[in-house]
C-alpha positions as MATLAB code, in Angstrom:
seq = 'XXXXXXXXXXXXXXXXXXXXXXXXXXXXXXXXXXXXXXXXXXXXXXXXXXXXXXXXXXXXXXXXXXXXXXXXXXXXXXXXXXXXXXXXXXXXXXXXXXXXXXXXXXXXXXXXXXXXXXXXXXXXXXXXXXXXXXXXXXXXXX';
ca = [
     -69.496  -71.303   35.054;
     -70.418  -72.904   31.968;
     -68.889  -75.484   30.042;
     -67.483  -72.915   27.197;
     -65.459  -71.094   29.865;
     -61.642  -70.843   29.549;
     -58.752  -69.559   27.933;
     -60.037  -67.240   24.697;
     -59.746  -69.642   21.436;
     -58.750  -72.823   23.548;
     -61.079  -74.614   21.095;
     -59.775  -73.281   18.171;
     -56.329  -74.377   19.587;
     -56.829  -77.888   19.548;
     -59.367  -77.910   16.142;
     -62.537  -78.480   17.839;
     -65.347  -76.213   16.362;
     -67.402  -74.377   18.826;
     -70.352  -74.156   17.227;
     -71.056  -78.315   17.809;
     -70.406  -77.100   21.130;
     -73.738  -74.751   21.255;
     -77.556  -75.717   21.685;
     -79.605  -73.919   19.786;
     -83.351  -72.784   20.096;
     -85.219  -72.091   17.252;
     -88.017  -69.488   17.718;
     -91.039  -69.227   15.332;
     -91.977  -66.017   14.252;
     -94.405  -67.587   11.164;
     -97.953  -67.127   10.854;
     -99.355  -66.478   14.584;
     -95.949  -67.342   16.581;
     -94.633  -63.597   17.787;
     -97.338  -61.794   16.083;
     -99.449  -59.063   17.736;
    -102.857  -60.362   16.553;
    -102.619  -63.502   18.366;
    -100.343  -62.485   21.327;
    -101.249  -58.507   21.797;
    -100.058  -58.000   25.383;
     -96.547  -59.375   24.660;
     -93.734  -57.266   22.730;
     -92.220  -60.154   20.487;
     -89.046  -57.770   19.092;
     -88.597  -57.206   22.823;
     -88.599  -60.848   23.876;
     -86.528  -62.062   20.955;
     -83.698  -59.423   21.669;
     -84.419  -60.701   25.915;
     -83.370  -63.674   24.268;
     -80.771  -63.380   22.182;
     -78.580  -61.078   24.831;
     -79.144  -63.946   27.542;
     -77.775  -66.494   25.283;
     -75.147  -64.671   23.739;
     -72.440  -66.580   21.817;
     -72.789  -69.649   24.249;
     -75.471  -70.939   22.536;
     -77.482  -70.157   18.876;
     -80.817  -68.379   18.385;
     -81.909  -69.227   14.540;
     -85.551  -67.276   13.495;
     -88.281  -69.134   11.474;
     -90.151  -66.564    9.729;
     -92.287  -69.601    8.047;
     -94.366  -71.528   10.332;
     -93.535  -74.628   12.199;
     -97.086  -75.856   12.535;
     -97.554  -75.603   15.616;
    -100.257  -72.625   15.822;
    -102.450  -73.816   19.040;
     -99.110  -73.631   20.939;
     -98.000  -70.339   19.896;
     -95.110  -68.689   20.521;
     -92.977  -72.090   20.035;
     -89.418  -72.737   20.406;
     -87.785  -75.841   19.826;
     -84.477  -76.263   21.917;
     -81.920  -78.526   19.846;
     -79.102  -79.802   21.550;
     -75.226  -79.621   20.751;
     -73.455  -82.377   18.532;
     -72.001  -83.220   21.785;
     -75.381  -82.859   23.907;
     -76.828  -85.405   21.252;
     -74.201  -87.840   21.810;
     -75.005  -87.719   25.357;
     -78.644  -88.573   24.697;
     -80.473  -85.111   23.937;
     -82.619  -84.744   21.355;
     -84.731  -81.439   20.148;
     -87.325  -80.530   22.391;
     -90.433  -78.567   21.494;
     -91.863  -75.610   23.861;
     -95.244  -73.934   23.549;
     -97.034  -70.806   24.869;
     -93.463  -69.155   26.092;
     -95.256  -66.048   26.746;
     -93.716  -64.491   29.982;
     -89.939  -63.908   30.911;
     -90.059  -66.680   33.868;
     -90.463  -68.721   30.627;
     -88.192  -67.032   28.559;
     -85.248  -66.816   31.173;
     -86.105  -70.512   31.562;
     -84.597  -71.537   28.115;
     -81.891  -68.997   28.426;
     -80.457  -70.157   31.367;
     -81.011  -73.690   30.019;
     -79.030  -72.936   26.887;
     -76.240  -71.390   29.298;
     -76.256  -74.723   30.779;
     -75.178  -76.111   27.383;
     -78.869  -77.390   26.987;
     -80.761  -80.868   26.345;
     -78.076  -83.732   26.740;
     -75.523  -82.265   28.829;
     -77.608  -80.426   31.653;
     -81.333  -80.935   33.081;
     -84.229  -79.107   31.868;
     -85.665  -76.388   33.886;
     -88.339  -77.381   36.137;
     -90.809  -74.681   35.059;
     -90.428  -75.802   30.933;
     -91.713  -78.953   31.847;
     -95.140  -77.940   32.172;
     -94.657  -76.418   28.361;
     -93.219  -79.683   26.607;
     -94.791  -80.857   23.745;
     -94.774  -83.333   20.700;
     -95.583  -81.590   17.432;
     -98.490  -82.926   15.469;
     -97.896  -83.388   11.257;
     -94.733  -82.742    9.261;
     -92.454  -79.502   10.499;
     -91.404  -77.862    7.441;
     -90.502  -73.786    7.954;
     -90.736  -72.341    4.919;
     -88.481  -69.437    5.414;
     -85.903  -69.017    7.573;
     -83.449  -65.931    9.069;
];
């Protein structure tokens, strides 16, 4: 059970907007992030797709085809909490090297959780937190 369970449209019922209700996690695709010449052995379509059917419309997947400047850590994600997860204390965090579906399930069960603010972080992210280096500008964006 999630906290976006109940009656179909109860939040549209009482004029709250869902989507400040969903985390979202923002996955690079840029320069090196989900790219076959740095990351051969893993299928990047296949892992976004992984990704975006485990979330499904309880949280939001948004695709950086820029870069986020965060090469050494490739493939990132940042995980950005809900309006409400932020007033509850969450604030983006940044994950590097999510190569392998432990990983990957990791943030999608996370997100199904309703993410940073509102429920804990996985145990096995924690050894993939980081603090970006420089300023994070994507250029382009899906």
């Amino acid at each position: 059970m999630t906290p976006f369970d109940g009656p179909a449209g109860a939040g549209a019922a009482v004029g709250v907007d869902l989507a400040k209700l969903r985390a979202t996690v923002t996955v690079c695709r840029g320069c090196c992030c989900g790219t076959a010449r740095k990351h051969p052995e893993v299928d990047h379509d296949e892992q976004l797709r992984r990704l975006t059917a485990a979330v499904g419309d309880i949280g939001q997947i948004r695709v950086v085809k820029g870069c986020l400047g965060q090469c050494e850590r490739s493939n990132v994600m940042v995980v950005t909490p809900s309006t409400l997860g932020r007033l509850f204390g969450g604030r983006p965090i940044w994950l590097g090297r999510i190569l392998d579906q432990e990983l990957l399930t990791a943030v999608a069960e996370w997100i199904n959780s309703a993410g940073p603010g509102l429920a804990p972080m996985p145990d096995v992210l924690r050894r993939v937190v980081f603090a970006p280096l420089g300023p994070i500008e994507p250029t382009a964006t899906d």
